[in-house]
C-alpha positions in Angstrom: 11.1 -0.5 47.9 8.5 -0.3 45.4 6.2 -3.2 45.0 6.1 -5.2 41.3 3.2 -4.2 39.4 0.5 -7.0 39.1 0.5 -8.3 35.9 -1.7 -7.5 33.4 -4.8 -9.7 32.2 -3.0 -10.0 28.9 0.5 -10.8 30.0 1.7 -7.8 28.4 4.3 -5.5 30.8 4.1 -2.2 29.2 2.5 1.6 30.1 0.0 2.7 28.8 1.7 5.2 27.1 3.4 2.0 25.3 0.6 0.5 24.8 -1.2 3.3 22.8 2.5 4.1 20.8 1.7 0.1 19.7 -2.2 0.3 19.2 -1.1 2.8 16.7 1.6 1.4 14.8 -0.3 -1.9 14.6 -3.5 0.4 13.0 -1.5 2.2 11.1 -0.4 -1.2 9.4 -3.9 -2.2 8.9 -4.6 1.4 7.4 -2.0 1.0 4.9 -3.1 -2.2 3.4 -6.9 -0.9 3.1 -5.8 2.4 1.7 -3.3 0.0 -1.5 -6.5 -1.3 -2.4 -8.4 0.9 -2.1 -6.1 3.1 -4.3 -5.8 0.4 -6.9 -9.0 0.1 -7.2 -10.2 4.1 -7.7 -7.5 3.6 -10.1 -9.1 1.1 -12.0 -12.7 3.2 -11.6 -10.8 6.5 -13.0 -9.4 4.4 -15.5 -12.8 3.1 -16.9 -14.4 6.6 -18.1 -11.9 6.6 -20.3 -12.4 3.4 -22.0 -14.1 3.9 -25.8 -17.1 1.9 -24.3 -17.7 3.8 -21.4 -19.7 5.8 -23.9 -21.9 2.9 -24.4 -23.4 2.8 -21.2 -27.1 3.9 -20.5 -28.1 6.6 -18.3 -28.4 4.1 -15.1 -25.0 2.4 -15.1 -23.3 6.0 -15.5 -24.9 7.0 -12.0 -24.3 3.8 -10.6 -20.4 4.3 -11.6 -20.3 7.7 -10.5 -21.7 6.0 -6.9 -18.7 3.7 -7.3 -15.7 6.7 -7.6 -17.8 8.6 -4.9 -18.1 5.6 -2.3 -13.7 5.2 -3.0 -13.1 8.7 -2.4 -15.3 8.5 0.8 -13.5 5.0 1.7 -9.9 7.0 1.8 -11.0 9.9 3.3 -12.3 8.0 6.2 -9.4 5.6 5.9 -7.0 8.8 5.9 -8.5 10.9 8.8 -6.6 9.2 11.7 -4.1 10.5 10.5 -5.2 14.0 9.9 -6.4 14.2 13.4 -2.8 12.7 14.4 -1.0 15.1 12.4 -3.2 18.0 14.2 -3.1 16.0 17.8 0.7 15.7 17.4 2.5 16.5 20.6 -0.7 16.7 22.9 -0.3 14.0 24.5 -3.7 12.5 22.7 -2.5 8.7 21.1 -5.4 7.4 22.9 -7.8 9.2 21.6 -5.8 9.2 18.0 -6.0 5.5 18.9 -9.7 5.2 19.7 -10.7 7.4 16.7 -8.9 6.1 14.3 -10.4 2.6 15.6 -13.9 3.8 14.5 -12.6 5.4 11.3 -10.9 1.6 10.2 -14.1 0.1 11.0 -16.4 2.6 8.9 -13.5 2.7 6.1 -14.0 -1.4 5.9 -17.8 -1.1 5.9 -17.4 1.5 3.0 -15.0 -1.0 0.9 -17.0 -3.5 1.3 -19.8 -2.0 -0.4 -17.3 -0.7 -2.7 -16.1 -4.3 -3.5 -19.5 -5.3 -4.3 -20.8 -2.8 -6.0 -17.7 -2.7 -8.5 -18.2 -6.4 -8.9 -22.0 -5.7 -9.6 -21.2 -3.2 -11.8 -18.6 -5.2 -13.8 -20.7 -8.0 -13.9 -24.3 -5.9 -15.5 -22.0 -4.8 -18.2 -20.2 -8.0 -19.3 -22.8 -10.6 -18.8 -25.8 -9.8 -18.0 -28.2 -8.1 -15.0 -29.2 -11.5 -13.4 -25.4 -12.2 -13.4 -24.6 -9.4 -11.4 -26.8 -9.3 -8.6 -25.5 -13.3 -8.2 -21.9 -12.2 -8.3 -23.1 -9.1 -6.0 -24.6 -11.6 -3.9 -22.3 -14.1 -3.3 -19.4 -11.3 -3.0 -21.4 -9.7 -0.2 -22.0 -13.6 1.9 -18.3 -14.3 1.5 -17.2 -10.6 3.2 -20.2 -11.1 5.7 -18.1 -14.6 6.4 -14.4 -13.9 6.2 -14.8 -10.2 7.7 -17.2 -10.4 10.1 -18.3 -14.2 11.3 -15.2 -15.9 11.2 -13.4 -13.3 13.5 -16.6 -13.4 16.0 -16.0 -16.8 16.1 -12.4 -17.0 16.2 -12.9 -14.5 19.5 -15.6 -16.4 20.9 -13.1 -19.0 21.0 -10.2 -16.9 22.6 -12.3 -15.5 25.1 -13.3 -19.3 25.9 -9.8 -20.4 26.0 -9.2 -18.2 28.5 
């Protein structure tokens, strides 16, 4: 008769086949929320050249927008290529490496929204109010990501990890 397995550090009882098959469902959940906002927002960028006074805008703001819609189509490209490598990994026997990779890609797709975020706030901001205005607002955007997207889950884990 076999011996039970020892059970794992996390108190999970699954293979690590299983565990990858989760890994990817639970990323692919966190893919799908970046990738609606990040769609309603290149929507909204699109949406703005269109605008009677988008002609209004000086030679500096125009690069700056065109910055923007590049820097959204980068953010879902990145936020998109797990799956393409899934869809070309399919049936290898890869989800770890779709797993790992795709990891990388969620993190680099939220560093590139979040200086999406910003700058579109920035950019919103030096048209309706004023310069000064935006680099506050850009300011203040950036602190409060820093805080809720990076700190307070370093913390929160520093915690866990203590708890432990």
């Amino acid at each position: 008769m076999t011996p039970p397995a020892a059970p794992r550090p996390d108190g999970r009882d699954e293979t690590p086949a299983e565990r990858a098959d989760r890994n990817w469902s639970e990323l692919l959940q966190e893919l799908r929320v970046l990738q609606t906002g990040t769609q309603i927002l290149t929507g909204f960028l699109l949406a703005l050249a269109f605008q009677p006074a988008f002609a209004d805008l000086g030679q500096g703001e125009r690069v700056f927008y065109l910055v923007l819609v590049v820097l959204s189509a980068l953010s879902a490209i990145i936020a998109l290529s797990p799956v393409a490598l899934h869809r070309t990994l399919f049936r290898h026997r890869a989800k770890p490496l779709v797993v790992g990779y795709g990891h990388a890609a969620l993190i680099t797709a939220l560093l590139t929204v979040s200086v999406l975020l910003v700058g579109v706030v920035v950019f919103v901001f030096d048209v309706v109010v004023s310069d000064a205005a935006s680099w506050t607002a850009g300011a203040a955007l950036a602190l409060l990501i820093l805080a809720l997207w990076l700190v307070v889950p370093l913390v929160l884990r520093g915690r866990s990890e203590h708890r432990r």
